[in-house]
One Martini backbone bead per residue (centre of mass of N, CA, C, O) as a GRO file, in nm:
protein
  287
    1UNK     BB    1   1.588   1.931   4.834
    2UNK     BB    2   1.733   1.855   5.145
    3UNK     BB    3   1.687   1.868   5.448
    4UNK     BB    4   1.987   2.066   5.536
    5UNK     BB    5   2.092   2.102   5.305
    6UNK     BB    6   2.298   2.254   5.096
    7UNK     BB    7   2.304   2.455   4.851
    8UNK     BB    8   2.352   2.432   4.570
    9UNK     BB    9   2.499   2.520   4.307
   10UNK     BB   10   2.521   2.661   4.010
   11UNK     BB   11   2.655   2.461   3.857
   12UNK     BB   12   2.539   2.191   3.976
   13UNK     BB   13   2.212   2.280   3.902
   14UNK     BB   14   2.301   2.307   3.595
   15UNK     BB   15   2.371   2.016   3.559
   16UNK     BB   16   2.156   1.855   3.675
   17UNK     BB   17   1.905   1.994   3.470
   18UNK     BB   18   2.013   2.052   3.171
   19UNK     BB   19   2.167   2.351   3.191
   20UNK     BB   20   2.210   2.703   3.059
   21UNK     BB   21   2.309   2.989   3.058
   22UNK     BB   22   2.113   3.266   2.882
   23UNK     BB   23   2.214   3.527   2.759
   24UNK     BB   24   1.932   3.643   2.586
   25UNK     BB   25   1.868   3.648   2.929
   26UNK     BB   26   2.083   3.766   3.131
   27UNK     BB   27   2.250   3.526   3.278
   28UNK     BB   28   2.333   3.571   3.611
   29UNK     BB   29   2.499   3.352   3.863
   30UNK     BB   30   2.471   3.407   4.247
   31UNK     BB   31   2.678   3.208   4.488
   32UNK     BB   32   2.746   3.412   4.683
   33UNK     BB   33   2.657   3.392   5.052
   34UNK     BB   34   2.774   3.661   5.168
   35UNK     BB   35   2.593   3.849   4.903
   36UNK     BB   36   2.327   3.720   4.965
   37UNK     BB   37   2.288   3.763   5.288
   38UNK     BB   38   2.292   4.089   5.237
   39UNK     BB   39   2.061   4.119   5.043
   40UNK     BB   40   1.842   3.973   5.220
   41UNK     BB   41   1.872   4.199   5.490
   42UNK     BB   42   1.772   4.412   5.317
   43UNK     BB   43   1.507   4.273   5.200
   44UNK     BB   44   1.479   4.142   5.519
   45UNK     BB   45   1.490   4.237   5.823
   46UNK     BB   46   1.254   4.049   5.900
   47UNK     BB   47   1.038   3.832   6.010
   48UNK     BB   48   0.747   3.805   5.798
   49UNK     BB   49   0.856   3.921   5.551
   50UNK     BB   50   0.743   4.063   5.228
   51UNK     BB   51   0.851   3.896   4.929
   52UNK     BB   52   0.965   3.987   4.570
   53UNK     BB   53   1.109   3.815   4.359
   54UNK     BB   54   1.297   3.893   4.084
   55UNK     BB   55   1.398   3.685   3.927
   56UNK     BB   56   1.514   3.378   4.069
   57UNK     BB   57   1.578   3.113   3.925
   58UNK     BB   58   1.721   2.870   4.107
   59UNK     BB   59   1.732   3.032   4.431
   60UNK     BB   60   1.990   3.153   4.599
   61UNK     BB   61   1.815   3.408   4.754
   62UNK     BB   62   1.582   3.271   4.815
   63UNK     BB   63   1.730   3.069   5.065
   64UNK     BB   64   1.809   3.340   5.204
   65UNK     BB   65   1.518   3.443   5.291
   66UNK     BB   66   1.393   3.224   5.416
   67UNK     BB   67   1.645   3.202   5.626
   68UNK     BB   68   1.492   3.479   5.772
   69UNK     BB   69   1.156   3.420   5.712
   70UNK     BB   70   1.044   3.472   5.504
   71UNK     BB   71   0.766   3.565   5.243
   72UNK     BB   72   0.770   3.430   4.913
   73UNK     BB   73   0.726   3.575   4.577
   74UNK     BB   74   0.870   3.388   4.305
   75UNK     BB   75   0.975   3.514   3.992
   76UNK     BB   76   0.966   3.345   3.662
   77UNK     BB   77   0.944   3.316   3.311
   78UNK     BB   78   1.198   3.090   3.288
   79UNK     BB   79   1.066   2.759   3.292
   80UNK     BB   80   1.323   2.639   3.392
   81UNK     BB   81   1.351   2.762   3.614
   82UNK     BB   82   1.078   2.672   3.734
   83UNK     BB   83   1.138   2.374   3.760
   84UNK     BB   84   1.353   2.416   4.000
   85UNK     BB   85   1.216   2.531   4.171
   86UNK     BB   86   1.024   2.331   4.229
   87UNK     BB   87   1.170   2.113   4.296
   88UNK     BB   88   1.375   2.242   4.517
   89UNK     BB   89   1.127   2.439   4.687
   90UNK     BB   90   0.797   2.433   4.649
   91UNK     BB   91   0.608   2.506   4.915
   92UNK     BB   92   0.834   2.730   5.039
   93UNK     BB   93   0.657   2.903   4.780
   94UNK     BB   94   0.546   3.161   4.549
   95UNK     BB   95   0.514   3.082   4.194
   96UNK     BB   96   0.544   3.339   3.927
   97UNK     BB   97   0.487   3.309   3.588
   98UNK     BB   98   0.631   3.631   3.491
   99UNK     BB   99   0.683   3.949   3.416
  100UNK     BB  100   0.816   4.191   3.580
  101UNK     BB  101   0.737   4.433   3.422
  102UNK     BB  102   0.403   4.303   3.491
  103UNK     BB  103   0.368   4.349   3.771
  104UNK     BB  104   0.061   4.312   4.043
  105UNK     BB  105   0.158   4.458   4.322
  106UNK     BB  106  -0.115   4.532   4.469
  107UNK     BB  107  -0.178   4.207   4.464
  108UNK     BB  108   0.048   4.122   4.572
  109UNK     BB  109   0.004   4.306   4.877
  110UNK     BB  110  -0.292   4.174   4.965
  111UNK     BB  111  -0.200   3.885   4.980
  112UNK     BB  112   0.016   3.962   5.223
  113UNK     BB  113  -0.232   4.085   5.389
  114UNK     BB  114  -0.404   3.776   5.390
  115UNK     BB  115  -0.106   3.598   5.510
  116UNK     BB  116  -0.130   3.684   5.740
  117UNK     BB  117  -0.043   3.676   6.079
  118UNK     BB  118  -0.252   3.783   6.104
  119UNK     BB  119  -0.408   3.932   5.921
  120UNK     BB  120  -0.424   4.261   5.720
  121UNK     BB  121  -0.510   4.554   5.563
  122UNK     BB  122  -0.217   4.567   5.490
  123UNK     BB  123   0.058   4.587   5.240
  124UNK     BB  124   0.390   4.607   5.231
  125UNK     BB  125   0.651   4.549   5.007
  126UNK     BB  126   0.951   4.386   4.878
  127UNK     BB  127   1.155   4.419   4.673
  128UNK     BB  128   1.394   4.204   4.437
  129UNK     BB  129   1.676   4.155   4.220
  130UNK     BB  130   1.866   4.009   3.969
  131UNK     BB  131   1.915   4.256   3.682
  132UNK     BB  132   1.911   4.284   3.409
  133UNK     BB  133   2.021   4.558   3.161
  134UNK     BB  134   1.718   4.540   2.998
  135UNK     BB  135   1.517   4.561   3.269
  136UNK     BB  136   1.550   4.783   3.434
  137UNK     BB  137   1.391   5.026   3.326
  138UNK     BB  138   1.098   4.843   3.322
  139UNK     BB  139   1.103   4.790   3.624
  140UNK     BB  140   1.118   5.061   3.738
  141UNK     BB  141   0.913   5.185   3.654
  142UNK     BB  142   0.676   4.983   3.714
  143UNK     BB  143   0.743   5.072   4.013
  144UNK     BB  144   0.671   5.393   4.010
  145UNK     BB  145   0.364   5.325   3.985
  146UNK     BB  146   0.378   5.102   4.248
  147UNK     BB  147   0.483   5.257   4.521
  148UNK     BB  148   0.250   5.258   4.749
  149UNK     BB  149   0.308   4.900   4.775
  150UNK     BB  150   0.613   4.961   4.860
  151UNK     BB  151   0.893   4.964   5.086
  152UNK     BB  152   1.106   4.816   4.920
  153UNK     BB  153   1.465   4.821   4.709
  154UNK     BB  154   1.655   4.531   4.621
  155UNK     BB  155   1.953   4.553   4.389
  156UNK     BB  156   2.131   4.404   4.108
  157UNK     BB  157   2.361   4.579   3.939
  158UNK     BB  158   2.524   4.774   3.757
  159UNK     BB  159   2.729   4.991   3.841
  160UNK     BB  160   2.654   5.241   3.645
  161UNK     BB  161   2.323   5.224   3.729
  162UNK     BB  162   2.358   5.266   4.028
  163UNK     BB  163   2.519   5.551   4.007
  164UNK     BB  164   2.305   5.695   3.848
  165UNK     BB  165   2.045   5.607   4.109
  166UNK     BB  166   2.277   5.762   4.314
  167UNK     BB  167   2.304   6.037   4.212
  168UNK     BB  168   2.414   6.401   4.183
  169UNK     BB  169   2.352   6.685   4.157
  170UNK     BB  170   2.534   6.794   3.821
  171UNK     BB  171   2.597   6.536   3.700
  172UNK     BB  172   2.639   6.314   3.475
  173UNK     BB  173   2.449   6.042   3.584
  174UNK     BB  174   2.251   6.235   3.612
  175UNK     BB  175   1.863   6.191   3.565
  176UNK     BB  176   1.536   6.015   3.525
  177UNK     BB  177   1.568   5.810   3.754
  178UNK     BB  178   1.698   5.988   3.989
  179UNK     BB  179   1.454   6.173   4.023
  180UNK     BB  180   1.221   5.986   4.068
  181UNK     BB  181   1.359   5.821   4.197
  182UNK     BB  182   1.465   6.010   4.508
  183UNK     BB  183   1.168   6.144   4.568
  184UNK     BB  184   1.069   5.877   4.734
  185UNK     BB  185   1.400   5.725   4.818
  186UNK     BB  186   1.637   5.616   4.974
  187UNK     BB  187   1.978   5.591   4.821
  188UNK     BB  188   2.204   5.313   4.796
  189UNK     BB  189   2.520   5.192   4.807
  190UNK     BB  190   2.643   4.876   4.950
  191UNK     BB  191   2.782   4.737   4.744
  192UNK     BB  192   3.007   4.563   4.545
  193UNK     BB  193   3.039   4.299   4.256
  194UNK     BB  194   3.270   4.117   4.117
  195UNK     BB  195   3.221   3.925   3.842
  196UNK     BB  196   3.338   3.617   4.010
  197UNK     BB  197   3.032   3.574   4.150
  198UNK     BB  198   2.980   3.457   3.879
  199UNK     BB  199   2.750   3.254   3.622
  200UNK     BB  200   2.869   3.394   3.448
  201UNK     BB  201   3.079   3.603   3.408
  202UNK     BB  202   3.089   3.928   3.378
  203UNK     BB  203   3.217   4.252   3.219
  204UNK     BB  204   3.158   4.364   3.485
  205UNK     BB  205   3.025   4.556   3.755
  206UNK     BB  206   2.844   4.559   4.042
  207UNK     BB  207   2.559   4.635   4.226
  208UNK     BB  208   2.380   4.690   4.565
  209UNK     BB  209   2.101   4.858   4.577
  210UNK     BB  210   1.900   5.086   4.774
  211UNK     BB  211   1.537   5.116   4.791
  212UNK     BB  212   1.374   5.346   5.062
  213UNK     BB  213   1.043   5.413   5.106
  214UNK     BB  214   0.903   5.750   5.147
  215UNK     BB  215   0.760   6.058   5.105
  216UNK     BB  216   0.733   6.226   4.909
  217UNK     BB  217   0.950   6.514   4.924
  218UNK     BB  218   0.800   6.656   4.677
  219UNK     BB  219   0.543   6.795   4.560
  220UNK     BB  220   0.303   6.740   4.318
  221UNK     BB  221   0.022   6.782   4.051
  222UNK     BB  222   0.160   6.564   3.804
  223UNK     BB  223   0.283   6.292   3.741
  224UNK     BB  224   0.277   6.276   3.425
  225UNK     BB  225   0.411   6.525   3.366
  226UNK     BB  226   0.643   6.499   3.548
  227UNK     BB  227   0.787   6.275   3.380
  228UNK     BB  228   0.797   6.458   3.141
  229UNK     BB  229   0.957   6.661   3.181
  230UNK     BB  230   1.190   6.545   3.271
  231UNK     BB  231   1.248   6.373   3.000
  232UNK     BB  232   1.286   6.652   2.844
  233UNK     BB  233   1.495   6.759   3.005
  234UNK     BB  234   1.700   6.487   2.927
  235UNK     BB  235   1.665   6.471   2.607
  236UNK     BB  236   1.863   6.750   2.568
  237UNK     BB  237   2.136   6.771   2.740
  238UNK     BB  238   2.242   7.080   2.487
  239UNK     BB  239   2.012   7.192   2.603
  240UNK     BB  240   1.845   7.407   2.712
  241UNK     BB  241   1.567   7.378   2.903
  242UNK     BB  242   1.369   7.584   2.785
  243UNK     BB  243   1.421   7.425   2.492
  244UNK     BB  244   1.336   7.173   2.557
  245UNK     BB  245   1.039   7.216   2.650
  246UNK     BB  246   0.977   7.354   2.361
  247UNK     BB  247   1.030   7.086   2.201
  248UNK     BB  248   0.812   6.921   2.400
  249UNK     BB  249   0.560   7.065   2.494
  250UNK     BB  250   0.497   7.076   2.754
  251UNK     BB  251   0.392   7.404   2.681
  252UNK     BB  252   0.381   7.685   2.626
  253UNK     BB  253   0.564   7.949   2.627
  254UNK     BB  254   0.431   8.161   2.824
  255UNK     BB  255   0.383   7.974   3.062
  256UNK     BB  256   0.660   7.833   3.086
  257UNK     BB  257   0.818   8.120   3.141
  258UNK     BB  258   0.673   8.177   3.404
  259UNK     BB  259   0.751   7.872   3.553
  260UNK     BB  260   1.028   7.921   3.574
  261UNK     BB  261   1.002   8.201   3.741
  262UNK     BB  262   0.820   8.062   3.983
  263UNK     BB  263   1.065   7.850   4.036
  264UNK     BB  264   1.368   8.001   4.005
  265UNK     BB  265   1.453   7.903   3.683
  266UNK     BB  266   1.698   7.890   3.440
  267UNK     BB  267   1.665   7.864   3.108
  268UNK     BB  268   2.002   7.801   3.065
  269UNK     BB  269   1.993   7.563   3.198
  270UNK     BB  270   2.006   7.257   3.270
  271UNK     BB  271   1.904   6.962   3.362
  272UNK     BB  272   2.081   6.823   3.538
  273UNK     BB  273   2.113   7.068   3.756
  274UNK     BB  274   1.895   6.976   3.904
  275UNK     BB  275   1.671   6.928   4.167
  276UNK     BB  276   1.429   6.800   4.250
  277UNK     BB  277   1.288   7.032   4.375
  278UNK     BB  278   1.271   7.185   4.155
  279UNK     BB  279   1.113   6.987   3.929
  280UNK     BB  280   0.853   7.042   4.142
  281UNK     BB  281   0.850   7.391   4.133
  282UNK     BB  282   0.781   7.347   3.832
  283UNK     BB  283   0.524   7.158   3.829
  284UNK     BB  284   0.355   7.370   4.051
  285UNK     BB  285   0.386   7.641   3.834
  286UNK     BB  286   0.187   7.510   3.574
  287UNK     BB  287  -0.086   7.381   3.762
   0.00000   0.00000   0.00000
């Protein structure tokens, strides 16, 4: 890329490199940069900001992060994809060739408080990116695990998936990723994208939300109990809760029964009915 030349488009980049998006790699290029704009300013506030974007692809959010300043450390796995960024982009990125959904967000959070001028002892990093269908529930339990980490997620989604991580409860939506992050963050859909921003266009809508991660708004006393919790309220949920939980064992029947009781949770509700704050007072009950 010529310094000062506008970034070519989606079309323009795979004609030049001799590519075409891989459906079975999810590969829908985003090259509106009023959209783009929009996701980069939620994504790094300040200049300055450490930026980890998730499938980096030709590159055309990168250069819309660079361009407020952001520190970018753009991941890419497939190898074409890394190839266009090395040639486009060089050294003006730090390019880690991995899956997304296997990245040590603490390792690279030292790194950018490491890179920092000053250094800083520690850094909290934003993660961003425009995340395939199939790979989107192992990248958010992934960031879920490593949320210390984070300070902010945004993300471009299937609109369906969107509505359903930033649902309210008792709705048909709310699940068990809803309940999940939005314990941790607080989450908003910050607008609509559709089909026709993309190359190939998707056959849906997309949308972009947004998730500042801030102190888990409910204490629980076991991290994996409670996604274990959630996970049976919510996998068979034409079953009342109790039958739920005891179906799968997440505790005896008696313990159960009493955790319930204690947490003021009628066991013939479903589990979508409950709100964070229930499903925490349920878990700090079974002790």
């Amino acid at each position: 890329m010529t310094p000062g030349a506008p970034y070519p488009s989606p079309r323009a980049l795979l004609e030049k490199h001799g590519l075409r998006a891989k459906k079975s790699w999810g590969q829908n290029f985003l090259g509106d940069v009023g959209i783009l704009d929009d996701i980069a300013r939620l994504a790094a506030p300040r200049a300055g900001d450490p930026v980890v974007e998730l499938g980096a692809g030709l590159g055309h959010l990168t250069v819309r992060l660079l361009a407020r300043g952001a520190r970018v450390v753009a991941v890419e796995r497939d190898r074409d994809m890394a190839a266009v960024l090395r040639e486009e982009l060089g050294d003006r990125i730090a390019l880690v060739e991995a899956d997304a959904a296997r990245l040590d967000l603490g390792g690279l959070a030292r790194s950018a408080a490491t890179a920092a001028a000053p250094p800083t002892p520690t850094a909290k990093i934003a993660v961003v990116g425009n995340l395939p269908y199939h790979l989107t529930s192992p990248i958010l339990f992934s960031l879920l695990d490593q949320v210390e980490h984070v300070s902010r997620a945004v993300f471009l989604l299937q609109r369906e998936v969107a509505e359903r991580l930033a649902a309210a409860p008792g709705t048909k939506a709310w699940g068990i990723l809803s309940v999940l992050l939005q314990r941790e963050a607080d989450v908003s859909i910050e607008r609509i994208v559709p089909p026709g921003a993309f190359l190939p266009p998707p056959k849906v809508d997309s949308a972009v939300l947004c998730a500042v991660f801030r102190p888990a708004a409910e204490a629980i006393l076991d991290p994996a109990r409670f996604r274990r919790l959630v996970k049976a309220g919510f996998g068979q949920r034409r079953k009342t809760l109790g039958n739920a939980l005891r179906s799968a064992r997440i505790e005896e029947p008696a313990a159960l029964r009493a955790a319930l009781a204690a947490a003021g949770v009628d066991p013939v509700r479903r589990g979508e009915t409950l709100t964070v704050a229930e499903w925490a007072a349920l878990d700090r009950a079974l002790g």
